[in-house]
C-alpha positions in Angstrom: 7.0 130.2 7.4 10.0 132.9 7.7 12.9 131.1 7.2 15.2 134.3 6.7 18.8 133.8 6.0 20.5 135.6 9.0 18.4 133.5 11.8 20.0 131.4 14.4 21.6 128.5 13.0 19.7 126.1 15.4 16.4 128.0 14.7 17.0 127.8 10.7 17.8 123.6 11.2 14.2 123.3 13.0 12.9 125.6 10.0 14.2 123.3 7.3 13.5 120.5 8.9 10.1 121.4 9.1 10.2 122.5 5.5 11.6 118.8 4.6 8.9 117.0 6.7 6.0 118.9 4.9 7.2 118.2 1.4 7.3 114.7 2.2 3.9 114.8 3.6 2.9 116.5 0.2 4.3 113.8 -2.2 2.3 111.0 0.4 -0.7 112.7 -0.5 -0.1 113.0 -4.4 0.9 109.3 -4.6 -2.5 108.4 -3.0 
């Protein structure tokens, strides 16, 4: 994932939402 500082404010929103939605994904799977 290149989330590099300097990027398009929209692109670096969709990045870190992204980034968000798979850490969530990775706690689901460790509380299993």
């Amino acid at each position: 994932m290149s989330c590099v500082k300097g990027a398009i404010p929209r692109d670096w929103d969709i990045c870190y939402a992204f980034y968000k939605e798979q850490q969530m994904q990775d706690e689901k799977s460790e509380a299993l």
